[in-house]
N, C-alpha and C positions, 0 to 999 in steps of 0.2 A: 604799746598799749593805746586803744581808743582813744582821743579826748571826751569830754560828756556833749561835744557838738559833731561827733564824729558817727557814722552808722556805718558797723560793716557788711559790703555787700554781698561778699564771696568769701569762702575761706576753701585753702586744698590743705588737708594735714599730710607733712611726711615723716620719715622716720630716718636716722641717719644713725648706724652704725661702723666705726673704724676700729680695726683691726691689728694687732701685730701679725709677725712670721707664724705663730701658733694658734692663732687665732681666737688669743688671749682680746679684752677690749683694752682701746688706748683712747685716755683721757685729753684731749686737745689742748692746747696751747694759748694761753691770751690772744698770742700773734697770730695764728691761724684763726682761732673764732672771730677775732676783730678785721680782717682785710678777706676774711673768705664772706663773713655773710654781708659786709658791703659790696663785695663784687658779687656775687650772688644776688643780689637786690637788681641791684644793673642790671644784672643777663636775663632777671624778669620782668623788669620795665621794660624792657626792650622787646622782649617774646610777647608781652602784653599787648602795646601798641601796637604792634604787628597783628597781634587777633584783630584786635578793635577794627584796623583800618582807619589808621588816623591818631590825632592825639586826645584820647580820653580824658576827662574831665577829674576821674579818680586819682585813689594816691594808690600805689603799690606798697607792698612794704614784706618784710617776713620777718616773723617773731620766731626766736627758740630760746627752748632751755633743757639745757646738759641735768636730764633725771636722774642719769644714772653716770659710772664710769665708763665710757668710748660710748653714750647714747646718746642722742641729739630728739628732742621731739620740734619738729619744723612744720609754722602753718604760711602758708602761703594765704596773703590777706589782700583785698581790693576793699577801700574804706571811700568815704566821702561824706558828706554834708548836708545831703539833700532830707528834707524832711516833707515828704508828699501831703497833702492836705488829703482828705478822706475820699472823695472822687478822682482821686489820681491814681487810686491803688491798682488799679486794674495793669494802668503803665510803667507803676514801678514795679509789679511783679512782671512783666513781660521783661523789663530792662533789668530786673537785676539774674533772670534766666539766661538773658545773653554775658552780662558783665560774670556769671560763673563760669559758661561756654569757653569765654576767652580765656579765663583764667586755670582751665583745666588743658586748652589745647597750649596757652603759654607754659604751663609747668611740663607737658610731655615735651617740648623742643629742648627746654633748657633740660632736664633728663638725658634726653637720646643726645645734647650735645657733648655731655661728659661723659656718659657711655662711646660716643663713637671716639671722642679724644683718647679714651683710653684704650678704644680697641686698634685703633692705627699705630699706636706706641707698640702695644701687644705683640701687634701680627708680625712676622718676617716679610710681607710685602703688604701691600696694599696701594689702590687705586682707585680712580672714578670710572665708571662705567655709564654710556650712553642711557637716559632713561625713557620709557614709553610716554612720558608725561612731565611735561614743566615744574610740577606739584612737587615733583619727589626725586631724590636722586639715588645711584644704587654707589653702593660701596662694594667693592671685592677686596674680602682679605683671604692673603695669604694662595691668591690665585682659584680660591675654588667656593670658600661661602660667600653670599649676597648678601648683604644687608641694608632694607631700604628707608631710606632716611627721610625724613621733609626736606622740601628747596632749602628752606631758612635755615637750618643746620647743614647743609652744605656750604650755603655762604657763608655761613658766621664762622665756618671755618678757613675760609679765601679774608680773613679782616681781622687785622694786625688787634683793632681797637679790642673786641672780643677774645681774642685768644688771649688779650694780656688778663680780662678777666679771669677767664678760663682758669690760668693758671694762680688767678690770687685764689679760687675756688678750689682748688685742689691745693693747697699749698700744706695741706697737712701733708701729705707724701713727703715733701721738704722737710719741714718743722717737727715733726711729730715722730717718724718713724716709721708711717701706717706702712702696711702692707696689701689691707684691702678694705676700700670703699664699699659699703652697702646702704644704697638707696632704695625704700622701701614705700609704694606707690598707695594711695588710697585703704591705710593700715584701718580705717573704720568701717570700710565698709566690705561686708563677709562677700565672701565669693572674687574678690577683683584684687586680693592683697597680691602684688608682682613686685620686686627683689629686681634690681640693677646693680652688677658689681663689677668696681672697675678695680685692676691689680697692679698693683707697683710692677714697672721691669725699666730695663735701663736707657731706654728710649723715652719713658714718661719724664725719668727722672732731668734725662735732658731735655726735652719741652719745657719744665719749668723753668728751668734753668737759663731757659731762653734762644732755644732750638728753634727755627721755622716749624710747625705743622708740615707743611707743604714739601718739605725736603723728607722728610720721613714720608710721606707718601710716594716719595719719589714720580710726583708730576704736575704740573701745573695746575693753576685753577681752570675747574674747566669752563668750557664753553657752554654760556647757556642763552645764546641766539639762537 
């Protein structure tokens, strides 16, 4: 929650649903909602200042609350302090345009980073594939679909520190039971609702567990000189 000297700048709402084998909903865990959304916090500090280009002045933060049973409502929050005098506003609306920018291109990395985690566990093979552009890498699973990723969710999966996130984020798969993760992107605004679901198999189960990544992809980190 805000303080009364706090202004927030940005908000992204998600939506998180977990599942059993039936697709019954399953209610989380103390220990899962307490070390997933601190490592979750982290994995968006971190995608954050990577938007920024630098170290932003803001605080990150994300708020939830369990409305229902296996429902999660998640906002993704950029706060701070600053209280513009009345000829400033022109600048604060220009910066708090970009501090949203960032804070929508950080929430797609952290996204597409536990979607691709979960689909390298998924697939029977998977690897990195040469990309036409620095920007972005491509993943091949299972020898025949592409899936193209940002740089920064390639790397963050070549980095021990991250993956251990990673896995306190997921760690309902462990604790809970789940069967499947449903991530549920921009649920307020009509026309752009998109659904990410990542499925327990017995590769994930060993990522948590404290698997390499990189051995389930069966290949080094790649080269990106």
């Amino acid at each position: 929650m805000d303080s009364p000297l706090d202004t927030t700048v940005a908000r992204v709402p998600i939506t998180v649903r977990c599942l059993d084998a039936h697709g019954r909903p399953v209610s989380l865990s103390a220990r899962t909602l307490g070390r997933g959304s601190t490592d979750l916090q982290d994995l968006l500090r971190r995608a954050y200042a990577a938007a920024r280009r630098g170290g932003p002045a803001e605080t990150v933060t994300v708020s939830f609350l369990e409305d229902a049973r296996g429902k999660l409502q998640l906002e993704y929050l950029v706060v701070d302090r600053l209280r513009p005098s009345r000829w400033r506003r022109a600048r604060a609306r220009r910066r708090a345009e970009q501090v949203q920018a960032a804070l929508m291109e950080a929430t797609i990395v952290v996204t597409l980073a536990v979607e691709a985690t979960g689909a390298i566990a998924a697939a029977s093979t998977a690897r990195w594939s040469p990309s036409d552009t620095p920007e972005f890498a491509d993943l091949v699973l299972d020898g025949a679909r592409t899936v193209r990723l940002p740089g920064t969710v390639r790397d963050w999966l070549c980095e021990d520190a991250v993956l251990e996130l990673l896995r306190g984020t997921l760690g309902m798969f462990l604790d809970d039971d789940v069967e499947q993760l449903v991530i549920g992107k921009d649920p307020e605004t009509p026309g752009r609702y998109q659904e990410t679901v990542v499925t327990r198999s017995p590769a994930l189960v060993q990522f948590l567990e404290g698997a390499p990544l990189l051995a389930l992809l069966g290949a080094e980190a790649p080269d990106r000189s």
